[in-house]
Backbone as ProteinMPNN parsed JSONL, in Angstrom:
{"seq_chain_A": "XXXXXXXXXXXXXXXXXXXXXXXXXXXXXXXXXXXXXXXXXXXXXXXXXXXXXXXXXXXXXXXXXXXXXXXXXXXXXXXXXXXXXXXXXXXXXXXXXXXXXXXXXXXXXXXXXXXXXXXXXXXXXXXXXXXXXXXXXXXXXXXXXXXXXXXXXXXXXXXXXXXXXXXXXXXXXXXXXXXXXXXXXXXXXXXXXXXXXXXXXXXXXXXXXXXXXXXXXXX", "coords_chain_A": {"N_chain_A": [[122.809, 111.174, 82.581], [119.976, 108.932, 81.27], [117.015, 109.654, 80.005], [113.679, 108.552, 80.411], [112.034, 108.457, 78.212], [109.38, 107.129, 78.209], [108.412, 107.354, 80.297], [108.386, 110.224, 80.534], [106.841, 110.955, 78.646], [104.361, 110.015, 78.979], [103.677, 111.415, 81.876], [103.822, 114.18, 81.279], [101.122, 113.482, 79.551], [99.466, 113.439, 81.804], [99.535, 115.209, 83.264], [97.714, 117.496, 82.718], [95.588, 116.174, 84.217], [95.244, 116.345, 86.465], [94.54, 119.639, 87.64], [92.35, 118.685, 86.41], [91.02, 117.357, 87.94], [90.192, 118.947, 90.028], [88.392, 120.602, 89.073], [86.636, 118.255, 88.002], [86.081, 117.509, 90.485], [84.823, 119.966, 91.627], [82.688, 120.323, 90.114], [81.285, 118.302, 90.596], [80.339, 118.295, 93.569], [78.937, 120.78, 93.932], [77.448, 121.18, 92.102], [77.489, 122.416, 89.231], [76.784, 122.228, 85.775], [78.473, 120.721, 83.204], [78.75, 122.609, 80.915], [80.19, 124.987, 80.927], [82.406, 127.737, 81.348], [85.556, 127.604, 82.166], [86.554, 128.579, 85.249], [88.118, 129.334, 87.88], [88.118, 130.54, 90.061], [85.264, 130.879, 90.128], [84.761, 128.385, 90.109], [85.442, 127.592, 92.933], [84.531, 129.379, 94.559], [81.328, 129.622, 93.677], [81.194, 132.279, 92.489], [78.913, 135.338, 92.897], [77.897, 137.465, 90.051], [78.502, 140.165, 90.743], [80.098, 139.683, 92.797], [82.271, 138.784, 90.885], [83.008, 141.059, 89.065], [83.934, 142.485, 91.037], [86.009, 140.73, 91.912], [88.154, 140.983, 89.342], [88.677, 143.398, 89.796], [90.005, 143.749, 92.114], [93.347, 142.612, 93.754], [94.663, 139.703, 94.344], [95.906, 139.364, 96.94], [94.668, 140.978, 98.335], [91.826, 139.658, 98.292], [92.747, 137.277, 99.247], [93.03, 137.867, 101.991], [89.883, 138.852, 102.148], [88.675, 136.513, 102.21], [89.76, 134.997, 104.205], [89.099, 136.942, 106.602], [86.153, 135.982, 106.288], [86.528, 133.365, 106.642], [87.139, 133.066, 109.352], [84.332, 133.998, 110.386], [82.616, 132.168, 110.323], [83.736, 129.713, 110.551], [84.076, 126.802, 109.918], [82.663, 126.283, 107.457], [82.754, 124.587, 104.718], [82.725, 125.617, 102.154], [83.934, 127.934, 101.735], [86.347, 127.464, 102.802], [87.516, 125.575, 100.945], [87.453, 127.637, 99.037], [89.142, 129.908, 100.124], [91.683, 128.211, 100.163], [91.984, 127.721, 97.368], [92.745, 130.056, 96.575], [95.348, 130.764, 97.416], [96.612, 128.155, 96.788], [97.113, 129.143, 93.877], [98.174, 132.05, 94.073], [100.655, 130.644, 94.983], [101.28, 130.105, 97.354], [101.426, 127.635, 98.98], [101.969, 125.852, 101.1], [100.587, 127.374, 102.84], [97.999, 126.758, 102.003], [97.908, 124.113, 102.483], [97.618, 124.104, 104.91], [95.157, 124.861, 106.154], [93.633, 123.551, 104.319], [94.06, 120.845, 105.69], [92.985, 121.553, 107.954], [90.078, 121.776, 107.121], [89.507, 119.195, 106.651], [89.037, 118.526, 109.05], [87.157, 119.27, 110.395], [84.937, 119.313, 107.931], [84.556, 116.869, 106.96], [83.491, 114.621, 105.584], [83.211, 115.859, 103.065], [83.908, 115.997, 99.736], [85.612, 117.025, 98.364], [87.277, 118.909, 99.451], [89.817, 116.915, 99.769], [90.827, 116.929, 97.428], [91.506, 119.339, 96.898], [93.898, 119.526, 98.373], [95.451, 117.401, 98.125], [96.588, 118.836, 95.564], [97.888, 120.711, 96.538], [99.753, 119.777, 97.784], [101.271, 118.244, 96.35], [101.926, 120.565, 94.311], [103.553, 122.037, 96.294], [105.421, 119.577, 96.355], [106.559, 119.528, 93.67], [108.38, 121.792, 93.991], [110.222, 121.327, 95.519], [113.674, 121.019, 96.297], [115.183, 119.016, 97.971], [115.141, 115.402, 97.915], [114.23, 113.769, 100.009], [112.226, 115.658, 101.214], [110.754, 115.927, 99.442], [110.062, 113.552, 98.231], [108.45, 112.616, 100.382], [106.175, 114.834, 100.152], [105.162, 114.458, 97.926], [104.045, 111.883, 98.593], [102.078, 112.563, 100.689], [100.646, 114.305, 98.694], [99.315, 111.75, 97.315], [97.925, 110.713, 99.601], [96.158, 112.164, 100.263], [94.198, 112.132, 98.14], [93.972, 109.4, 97.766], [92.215, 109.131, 99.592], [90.246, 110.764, 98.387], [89.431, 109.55, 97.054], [88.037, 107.419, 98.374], [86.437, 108.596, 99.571], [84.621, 109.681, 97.201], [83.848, 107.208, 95.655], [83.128, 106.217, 92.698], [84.04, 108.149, 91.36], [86.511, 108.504, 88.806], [88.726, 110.08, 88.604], [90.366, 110.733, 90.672], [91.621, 108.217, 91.712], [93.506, 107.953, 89.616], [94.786, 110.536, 89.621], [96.051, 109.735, 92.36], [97.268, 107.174, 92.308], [99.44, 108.847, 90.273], [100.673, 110.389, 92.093], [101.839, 108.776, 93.999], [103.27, 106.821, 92.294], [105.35, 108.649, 91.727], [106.45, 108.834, 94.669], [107.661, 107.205, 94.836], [106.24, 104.372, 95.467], [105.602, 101.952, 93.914], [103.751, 99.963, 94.193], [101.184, 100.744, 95.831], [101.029, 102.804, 93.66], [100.586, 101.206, 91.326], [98.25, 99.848, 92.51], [96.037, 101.966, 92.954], [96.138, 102.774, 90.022], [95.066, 100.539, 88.924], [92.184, 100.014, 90.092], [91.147, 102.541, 88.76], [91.074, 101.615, 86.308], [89.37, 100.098, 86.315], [87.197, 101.731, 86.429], [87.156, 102.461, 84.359], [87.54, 101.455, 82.155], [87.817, 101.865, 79.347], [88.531, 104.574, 79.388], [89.98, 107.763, 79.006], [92.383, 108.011, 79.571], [93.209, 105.155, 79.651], [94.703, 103.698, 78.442], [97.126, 104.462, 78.144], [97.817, 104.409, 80.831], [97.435, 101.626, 81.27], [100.302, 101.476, 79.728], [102.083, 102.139, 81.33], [102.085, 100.638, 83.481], [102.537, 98.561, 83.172], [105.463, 98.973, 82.509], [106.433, 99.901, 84.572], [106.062, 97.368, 85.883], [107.387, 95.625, 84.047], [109.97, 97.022, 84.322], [110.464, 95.867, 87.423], [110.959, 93.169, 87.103], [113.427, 92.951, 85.463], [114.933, 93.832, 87.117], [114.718, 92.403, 89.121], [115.882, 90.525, 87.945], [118.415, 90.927, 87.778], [119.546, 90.71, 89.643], [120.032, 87.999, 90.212], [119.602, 84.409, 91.319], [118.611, 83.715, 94.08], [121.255, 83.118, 97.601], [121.483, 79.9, 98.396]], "CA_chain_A": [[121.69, 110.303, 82.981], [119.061, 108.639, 80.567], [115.923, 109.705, 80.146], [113.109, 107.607, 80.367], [111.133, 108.921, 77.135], [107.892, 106.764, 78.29], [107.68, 108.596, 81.32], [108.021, 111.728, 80.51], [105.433, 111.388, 77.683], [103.212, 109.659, 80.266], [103.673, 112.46, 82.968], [103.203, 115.201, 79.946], [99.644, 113.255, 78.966], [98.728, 113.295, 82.362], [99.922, 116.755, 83.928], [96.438, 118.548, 83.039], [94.639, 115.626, 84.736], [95.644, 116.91, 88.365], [93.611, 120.445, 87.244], [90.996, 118.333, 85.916], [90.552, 116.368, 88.826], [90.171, 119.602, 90.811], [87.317, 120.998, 88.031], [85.498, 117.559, 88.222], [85.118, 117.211, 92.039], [84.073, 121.151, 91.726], [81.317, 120.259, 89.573], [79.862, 117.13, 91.654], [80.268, 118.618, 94.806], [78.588, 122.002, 93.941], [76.072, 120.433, 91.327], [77.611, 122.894, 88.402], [77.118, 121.825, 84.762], [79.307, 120.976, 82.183], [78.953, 123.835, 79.485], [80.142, 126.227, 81.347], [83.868, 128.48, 81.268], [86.669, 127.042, 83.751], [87.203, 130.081, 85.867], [88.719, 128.425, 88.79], [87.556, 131.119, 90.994], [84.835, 130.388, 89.896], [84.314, 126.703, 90.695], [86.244, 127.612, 94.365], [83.274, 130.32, 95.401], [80.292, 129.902, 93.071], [80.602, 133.789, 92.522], [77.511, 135.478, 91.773], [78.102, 138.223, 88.824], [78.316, 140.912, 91.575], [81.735, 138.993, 92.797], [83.295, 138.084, 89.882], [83.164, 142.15, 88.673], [84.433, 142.595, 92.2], [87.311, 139.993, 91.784], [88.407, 141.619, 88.162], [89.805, 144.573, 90.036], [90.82, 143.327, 93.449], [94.356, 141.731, 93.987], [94.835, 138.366, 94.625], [96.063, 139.253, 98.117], [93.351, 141.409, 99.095], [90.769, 138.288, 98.291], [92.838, 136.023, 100.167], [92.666, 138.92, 102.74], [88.662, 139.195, 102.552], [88.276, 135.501, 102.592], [90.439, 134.896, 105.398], [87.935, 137.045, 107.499], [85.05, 135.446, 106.136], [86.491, 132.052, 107.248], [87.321, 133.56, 110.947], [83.157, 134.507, 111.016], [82.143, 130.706, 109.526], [85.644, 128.728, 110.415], [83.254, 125.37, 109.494], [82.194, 126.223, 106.235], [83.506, 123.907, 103.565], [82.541, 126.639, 101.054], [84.961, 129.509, 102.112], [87.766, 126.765, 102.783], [87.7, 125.938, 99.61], [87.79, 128.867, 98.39], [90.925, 129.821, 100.37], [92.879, 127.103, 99.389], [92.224, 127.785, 96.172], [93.314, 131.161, 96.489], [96.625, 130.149, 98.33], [97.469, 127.972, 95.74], [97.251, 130.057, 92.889], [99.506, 132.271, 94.309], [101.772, 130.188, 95.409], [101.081, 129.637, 98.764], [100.656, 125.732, 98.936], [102.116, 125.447, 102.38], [98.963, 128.18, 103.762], [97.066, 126.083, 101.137], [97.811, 122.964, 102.888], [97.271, 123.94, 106.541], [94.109, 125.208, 105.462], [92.672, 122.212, 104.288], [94.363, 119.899, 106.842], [91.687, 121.874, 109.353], [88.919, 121.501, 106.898], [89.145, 117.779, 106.909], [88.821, 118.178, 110.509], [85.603, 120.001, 110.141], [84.487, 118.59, 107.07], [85.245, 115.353, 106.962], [83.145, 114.415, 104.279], [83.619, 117.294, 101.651], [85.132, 115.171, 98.806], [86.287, 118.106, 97.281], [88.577, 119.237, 99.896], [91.231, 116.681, 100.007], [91.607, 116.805, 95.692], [92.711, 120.485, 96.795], [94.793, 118.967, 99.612], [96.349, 116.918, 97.287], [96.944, 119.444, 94.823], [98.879, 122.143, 97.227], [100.711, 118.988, 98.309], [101.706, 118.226, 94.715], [102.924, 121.552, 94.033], [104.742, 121.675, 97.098], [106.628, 118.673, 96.063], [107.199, 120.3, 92.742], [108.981, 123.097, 94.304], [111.275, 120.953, 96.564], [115.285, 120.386, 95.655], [115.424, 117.836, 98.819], [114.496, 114.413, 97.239], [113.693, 113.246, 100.875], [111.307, 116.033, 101.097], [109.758, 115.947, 98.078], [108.908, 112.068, 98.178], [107.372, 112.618, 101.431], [105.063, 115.403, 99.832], [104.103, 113.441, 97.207], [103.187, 110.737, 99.575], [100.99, 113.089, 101.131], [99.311, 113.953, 97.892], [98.851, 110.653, 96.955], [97.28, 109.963, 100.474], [94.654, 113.169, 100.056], [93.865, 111.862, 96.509], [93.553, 108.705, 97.703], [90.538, 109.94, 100.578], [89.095, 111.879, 97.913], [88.813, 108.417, 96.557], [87.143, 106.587, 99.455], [84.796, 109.661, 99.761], [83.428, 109.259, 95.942], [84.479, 105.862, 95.104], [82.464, 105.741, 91.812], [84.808, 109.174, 90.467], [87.841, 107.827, 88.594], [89.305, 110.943, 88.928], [91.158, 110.857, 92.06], [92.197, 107.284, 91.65], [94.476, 108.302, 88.715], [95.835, 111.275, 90.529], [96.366, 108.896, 93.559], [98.435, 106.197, 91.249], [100.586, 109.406, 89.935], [101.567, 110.825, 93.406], [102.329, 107.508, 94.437], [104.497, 106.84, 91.468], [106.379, 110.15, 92.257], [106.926, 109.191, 95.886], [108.349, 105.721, 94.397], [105.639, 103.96, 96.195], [105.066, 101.482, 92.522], [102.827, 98.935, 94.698], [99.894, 101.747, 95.611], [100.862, 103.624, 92.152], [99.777, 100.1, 90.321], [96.72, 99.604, 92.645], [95.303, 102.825, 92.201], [96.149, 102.831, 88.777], [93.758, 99.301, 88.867], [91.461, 100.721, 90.348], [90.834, 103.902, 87.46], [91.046, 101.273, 84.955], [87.933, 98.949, 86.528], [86.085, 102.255, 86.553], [87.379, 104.002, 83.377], [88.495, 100.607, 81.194], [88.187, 102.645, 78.265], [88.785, 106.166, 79.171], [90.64, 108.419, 77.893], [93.787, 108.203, 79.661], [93.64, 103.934, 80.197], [95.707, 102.835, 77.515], [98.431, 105.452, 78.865], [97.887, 104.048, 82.099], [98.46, 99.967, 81.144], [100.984, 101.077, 79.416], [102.664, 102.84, 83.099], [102.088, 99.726, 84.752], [103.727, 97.471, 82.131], [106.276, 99.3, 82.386], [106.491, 99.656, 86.174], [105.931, 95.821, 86.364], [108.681, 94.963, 83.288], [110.907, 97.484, 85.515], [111.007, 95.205, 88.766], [111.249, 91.645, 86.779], [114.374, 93.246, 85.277], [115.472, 94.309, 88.321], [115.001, 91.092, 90.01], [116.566, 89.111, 86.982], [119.656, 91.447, 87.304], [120.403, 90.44, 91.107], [120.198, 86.745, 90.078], [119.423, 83.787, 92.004], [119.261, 83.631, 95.717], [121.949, 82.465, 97.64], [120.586, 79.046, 99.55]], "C_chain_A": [[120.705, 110.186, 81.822], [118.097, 108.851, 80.619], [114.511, 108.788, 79.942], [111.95, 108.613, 79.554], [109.7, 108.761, 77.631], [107.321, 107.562, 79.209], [107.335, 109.948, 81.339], [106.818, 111.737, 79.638], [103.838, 110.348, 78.81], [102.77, 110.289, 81.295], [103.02, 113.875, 81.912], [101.606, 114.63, 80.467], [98.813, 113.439, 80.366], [98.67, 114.058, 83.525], [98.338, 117.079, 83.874], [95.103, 117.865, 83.579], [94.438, 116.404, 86.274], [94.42, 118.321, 88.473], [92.217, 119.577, 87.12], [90.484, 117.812, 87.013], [89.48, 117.729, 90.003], [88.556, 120.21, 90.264], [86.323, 120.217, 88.417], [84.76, 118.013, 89.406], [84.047, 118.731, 92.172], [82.445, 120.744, 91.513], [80.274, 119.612, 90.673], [79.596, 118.032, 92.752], [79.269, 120.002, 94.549], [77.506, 122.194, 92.866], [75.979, 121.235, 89.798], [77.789, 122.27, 87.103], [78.142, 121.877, 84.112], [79.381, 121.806, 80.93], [78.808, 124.831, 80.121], [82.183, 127.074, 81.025], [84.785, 127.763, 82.432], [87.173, 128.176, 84.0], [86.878, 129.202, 87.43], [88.418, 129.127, 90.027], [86.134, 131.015, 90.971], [83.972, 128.989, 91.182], [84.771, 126.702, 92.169], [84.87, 128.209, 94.823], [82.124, 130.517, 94.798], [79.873, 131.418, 92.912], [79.8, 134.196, 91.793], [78.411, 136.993, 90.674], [79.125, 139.537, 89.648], [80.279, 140.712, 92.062], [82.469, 139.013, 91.9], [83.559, 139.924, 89.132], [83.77, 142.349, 89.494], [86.168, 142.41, 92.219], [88.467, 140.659, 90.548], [89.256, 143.19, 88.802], [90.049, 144.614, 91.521], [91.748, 142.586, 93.364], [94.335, 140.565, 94.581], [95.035, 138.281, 96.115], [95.013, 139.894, 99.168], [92.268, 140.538, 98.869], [91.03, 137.751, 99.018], [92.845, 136.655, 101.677], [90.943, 138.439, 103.6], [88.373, 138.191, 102.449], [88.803, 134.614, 103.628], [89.376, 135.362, 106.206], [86.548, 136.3, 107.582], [85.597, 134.057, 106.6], [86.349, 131.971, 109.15], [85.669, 133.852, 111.329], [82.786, 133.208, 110.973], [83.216, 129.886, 109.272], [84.828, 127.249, 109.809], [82.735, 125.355, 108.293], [83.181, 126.026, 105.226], [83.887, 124.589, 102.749], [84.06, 127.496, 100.877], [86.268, 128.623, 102.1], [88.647, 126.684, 101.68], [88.511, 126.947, 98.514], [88.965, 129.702, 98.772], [91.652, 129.429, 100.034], [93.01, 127.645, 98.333], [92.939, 129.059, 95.555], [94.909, 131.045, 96.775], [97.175, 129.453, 97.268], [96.981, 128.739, 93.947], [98.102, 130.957, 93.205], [100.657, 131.577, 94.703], [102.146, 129.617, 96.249], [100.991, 128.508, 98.949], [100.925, 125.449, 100.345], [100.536, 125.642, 103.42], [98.022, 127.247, 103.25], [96.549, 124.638, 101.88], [97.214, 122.61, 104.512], [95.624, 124.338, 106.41], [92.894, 124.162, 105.41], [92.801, 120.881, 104.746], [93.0, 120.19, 107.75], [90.307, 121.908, 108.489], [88.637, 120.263, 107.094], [89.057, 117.452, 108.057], [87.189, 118.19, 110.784], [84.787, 119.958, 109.178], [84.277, 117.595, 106.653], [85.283, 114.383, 105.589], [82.875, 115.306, 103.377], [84.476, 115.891, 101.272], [85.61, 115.966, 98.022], [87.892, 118.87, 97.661], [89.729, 118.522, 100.035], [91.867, 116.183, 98.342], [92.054, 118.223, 96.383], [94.126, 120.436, 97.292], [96.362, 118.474, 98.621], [97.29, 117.58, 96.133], [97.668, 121.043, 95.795], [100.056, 120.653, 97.434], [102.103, 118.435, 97.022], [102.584, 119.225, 94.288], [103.617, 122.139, 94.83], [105.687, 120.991, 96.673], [107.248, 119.178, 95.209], [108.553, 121.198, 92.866], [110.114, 122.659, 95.162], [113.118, 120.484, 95.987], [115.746, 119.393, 96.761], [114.6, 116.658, 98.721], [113.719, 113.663, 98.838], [111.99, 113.815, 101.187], [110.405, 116.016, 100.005], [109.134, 114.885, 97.722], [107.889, 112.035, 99.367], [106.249, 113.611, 101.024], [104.341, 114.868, 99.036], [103.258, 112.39, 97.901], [101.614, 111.291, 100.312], [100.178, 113.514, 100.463], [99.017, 113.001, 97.582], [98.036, 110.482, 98.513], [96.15, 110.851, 100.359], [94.209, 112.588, 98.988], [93.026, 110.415, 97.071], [91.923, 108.862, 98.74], [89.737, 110.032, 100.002], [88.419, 110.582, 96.8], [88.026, 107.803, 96.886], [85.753, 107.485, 99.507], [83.678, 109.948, 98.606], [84.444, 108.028, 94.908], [84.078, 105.387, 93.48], [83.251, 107.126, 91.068], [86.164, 108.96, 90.297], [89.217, 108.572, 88.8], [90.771, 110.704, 89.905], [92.159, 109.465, 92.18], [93.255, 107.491, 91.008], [95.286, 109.189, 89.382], [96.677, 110.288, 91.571], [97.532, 108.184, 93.239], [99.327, 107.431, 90.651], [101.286, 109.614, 91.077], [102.166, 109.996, 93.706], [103.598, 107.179, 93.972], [106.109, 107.881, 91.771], [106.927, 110.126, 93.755], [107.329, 107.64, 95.965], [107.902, 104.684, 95.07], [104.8, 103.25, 94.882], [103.537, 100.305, 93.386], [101.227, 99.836, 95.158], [99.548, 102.331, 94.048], [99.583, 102.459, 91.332], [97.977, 99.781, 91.058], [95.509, 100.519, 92.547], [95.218, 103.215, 90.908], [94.892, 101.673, 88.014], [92.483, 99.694, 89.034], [90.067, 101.952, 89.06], [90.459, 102.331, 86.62], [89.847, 100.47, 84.841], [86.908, 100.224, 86.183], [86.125, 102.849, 85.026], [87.849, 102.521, 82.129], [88.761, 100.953, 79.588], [88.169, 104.374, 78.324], [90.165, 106.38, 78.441], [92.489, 108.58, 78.137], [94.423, 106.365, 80.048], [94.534, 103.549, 79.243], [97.386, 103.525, 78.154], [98.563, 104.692, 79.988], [98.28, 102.45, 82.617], [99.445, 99.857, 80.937], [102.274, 101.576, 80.084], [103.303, 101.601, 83.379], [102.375, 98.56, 84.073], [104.703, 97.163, 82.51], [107.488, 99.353, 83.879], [107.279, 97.766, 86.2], [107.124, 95.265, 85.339], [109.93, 95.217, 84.077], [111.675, 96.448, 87.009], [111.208, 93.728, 88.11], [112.549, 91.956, 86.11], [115.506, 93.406, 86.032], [115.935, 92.821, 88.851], [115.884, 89.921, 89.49], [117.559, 89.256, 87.023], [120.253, 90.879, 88.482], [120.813, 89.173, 91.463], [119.677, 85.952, 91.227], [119.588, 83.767, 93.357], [119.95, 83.17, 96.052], [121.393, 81.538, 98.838], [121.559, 79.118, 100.889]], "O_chain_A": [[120.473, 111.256, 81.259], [117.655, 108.183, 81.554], [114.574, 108.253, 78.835], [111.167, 109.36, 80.141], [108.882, 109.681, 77.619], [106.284, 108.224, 79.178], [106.438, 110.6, 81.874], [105.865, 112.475, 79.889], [102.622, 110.396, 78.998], [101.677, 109.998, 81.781], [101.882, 114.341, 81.96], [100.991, 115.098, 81.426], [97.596, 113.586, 80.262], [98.023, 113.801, 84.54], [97.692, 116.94, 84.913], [93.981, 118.371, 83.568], [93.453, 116.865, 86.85], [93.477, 118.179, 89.251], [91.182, 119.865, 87.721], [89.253, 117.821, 87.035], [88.414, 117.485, 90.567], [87.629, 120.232, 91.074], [85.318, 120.659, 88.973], [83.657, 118.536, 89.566], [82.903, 118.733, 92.625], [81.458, 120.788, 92.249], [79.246, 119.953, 91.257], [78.474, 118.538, 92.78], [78.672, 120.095, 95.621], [76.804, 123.201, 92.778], [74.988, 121.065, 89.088], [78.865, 121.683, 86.992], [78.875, 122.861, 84.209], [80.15, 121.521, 80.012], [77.816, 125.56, 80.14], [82.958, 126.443, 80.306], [84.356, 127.503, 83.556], [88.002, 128.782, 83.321], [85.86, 128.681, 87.886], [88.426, 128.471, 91.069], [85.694, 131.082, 92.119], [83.27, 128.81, 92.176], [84.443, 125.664, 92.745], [84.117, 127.478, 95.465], [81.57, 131.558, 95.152], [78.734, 131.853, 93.085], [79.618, 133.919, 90.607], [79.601, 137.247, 90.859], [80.255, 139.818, 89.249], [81.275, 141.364, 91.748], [83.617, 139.345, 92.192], [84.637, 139.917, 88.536], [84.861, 142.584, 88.974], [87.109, 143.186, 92.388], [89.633, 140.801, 90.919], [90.181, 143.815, 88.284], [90.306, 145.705, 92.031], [91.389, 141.53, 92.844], [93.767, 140.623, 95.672], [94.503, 137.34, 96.704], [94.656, 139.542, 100.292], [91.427, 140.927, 99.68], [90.163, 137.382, 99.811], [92.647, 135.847, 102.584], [90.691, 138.011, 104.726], [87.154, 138.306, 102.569], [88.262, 133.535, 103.867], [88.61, 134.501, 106.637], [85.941, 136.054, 108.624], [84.638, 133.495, 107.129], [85.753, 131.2, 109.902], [85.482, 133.97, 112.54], [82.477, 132.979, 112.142], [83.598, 129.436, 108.191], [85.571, 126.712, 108.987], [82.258, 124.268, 107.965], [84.092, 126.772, 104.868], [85.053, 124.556, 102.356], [84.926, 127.518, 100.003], [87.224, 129.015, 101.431], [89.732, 127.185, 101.386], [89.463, 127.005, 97.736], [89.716, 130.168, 97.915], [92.541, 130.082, 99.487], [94.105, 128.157, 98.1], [93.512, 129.15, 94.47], [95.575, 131.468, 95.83], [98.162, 129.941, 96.716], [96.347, 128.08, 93.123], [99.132, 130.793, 92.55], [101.716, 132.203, 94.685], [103.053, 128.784, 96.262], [99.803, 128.361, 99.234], [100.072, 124.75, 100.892], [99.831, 124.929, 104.134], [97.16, 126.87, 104.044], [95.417, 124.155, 101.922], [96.712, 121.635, 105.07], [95.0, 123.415, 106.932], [91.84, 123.98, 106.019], [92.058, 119.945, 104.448], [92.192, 119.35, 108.145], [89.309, 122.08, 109.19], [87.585, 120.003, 107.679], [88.987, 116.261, 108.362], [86.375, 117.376, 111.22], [83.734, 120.565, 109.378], [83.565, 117.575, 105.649], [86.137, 113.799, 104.922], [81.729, 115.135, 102.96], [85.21, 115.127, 101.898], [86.053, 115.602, 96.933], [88.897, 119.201, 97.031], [90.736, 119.141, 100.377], [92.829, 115.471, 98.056], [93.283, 118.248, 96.435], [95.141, 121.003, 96.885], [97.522, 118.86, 98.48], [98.384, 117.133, 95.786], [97.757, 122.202, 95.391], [101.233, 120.814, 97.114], [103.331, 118.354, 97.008], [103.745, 119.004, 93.943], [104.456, 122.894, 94.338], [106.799, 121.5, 96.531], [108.425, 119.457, 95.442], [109.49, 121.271, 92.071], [110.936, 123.494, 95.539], [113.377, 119.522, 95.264], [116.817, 118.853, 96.485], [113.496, 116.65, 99.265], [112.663, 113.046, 98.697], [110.972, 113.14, 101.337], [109.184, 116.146, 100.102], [108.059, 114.859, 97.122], [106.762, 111.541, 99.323], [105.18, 113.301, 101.551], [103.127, 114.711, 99.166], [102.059, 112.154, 97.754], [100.526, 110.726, 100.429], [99.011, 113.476, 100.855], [97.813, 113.153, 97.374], [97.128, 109.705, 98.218], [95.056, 110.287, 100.352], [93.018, 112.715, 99.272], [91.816, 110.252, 96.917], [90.775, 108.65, 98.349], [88.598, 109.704, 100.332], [87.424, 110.597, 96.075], [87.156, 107.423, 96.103], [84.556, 107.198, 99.492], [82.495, 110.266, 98.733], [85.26, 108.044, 93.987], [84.589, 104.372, 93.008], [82.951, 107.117, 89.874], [86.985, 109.11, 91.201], [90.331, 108.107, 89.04], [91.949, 110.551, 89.583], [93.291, 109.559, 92.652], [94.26, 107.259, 91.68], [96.402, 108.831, 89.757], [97.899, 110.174, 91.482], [98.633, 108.435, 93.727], [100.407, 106.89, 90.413], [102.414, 109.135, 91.203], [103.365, 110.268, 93.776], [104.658, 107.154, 94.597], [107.321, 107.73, 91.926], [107.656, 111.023, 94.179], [107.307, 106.985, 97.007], [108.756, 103.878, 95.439], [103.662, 103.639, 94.619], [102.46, 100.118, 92.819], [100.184, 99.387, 94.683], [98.485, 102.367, 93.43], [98.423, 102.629, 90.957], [96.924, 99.581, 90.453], [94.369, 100.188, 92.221], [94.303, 103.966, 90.568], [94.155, 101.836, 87.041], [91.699, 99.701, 88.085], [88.866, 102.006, 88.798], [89.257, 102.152, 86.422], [89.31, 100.145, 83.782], [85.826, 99.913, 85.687], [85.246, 103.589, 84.585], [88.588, 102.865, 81.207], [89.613, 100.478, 78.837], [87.846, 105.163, 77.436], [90.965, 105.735, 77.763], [93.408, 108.984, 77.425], [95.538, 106.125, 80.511], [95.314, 102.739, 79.744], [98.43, 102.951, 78.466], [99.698, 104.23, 80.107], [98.922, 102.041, 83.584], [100.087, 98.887, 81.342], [103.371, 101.47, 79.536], [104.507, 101.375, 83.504], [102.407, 97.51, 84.715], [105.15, 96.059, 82.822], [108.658, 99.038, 84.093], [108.38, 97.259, 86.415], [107.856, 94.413, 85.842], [110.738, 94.373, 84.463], [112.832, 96.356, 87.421], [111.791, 93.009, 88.921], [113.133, 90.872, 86.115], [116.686, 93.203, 85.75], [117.046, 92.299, 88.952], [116.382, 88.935, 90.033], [118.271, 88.353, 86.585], [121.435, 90.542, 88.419], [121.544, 88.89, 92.412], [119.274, 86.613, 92.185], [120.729, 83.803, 93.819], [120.158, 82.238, 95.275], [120.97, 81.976, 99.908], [121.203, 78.584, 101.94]]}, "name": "protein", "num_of_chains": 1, "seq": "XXXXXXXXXXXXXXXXXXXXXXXXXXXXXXXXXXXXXXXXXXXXXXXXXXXXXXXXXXXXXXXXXXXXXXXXXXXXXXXXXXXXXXXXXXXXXXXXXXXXXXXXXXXXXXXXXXXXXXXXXXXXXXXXXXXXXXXXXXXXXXXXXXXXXXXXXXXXXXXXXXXXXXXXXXXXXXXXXXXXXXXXXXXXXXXXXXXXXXXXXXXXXXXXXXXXXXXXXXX"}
């Protein structure tokens, strides 16, 4: 089988966006500057000093442990959800990750932070899948959290871009290209748009090829 060079160097350039996306919304949502360290625990639980010495010699499972209870005292707090998830996927967990923040968006609704995590357990779910049926349907489902986390801060390009990859990945080119539109009205010279016209070129040369190969209708 042939590899499609463009894509992969298009998926490459735009792998450590998915992270980034997760970083941004941190920031807005939680009002943290930019000159600071990306410690991802961090940006999940605003830990004060006290924590983060804490965290440094507690296991990963005993956190997701002692923030498990703390969600069971304060099941409605965005905060702690968060901060589960984020725990969940870092180990590995993306499924716990995902049920997780299915029931925050119940109880949160508007948190625009929780369905970039959503999206990102859903993501690396798909990753992890060897059943192509399953694995387009997870993508679908990150692309549909992504896209939320779009509606909920419509002015952060972020999520749009994620949105247009999942999409792509769950061979869904007609959302991919409109959220890819989308990024590019808000971002027309960022840093990943030229990458991103040159997707949806490629996409769009893709199906006029396609269509030219099956020839004329028959009247």
């Amino acid at each position: 089988m042939m590899l499609d060079r463009d894509k992969i160097t298009f998926w490459t350039r735009l792998g450590a966006i998915v992270l980034a996306v997760i970083f941004v919304g941190s920031f807005v949502f939680m009002g943290v500057g930019s000159n600071v360290n990306l410690n991802l625990l961090d940006l999940l639980g605003g830990s004060s000093g006290a924590q983060e010495e804490q965290q440094q010699t507690t296991s990963s499972q005993e956190q997701i442990t002692q923030t498990q209870q703390e969600l069971e005292e304060d099941p409605e707090n965005p905060k702690i959800i968060r901060r589960l998830a984020g725990l969940y996927i870092q180990n590995g967990q993306t499924d716990e990750a995902a049920e997780v923040l299915e029931r925050g968006r119940e109880v949160a609704p508007d948190d625009p932070v929780i369905p970039l995590y959503l999206g990102q357990a859903y993501e690396r779910n798909a990753q992890a899948q060897t059943d192509e049926e399953e694995r387009t349907a997870a993508y679908e489902q990150a692309g549909d959290a992504y896209a939320t986390a779009a509606e909920l801060q419509p002015e952060k390009p972020q999520a749009y871009l994620a949105a247009g990859q999942s999409y792509e990945q769950a061979g869904d080119k007609g959302r991919a290209i409109q959220y890819w539109n989308d990024y590019l009205e808000l971002e027309p010279d960022g840093e990943q748009a030229d990458a991103v016209r040159e997707r949806i070129a490629s996409m769009l040369e893709g199906e006029e090829t396609t269509a030219g190969a099956a020839g004329p209708r028959q009247k």
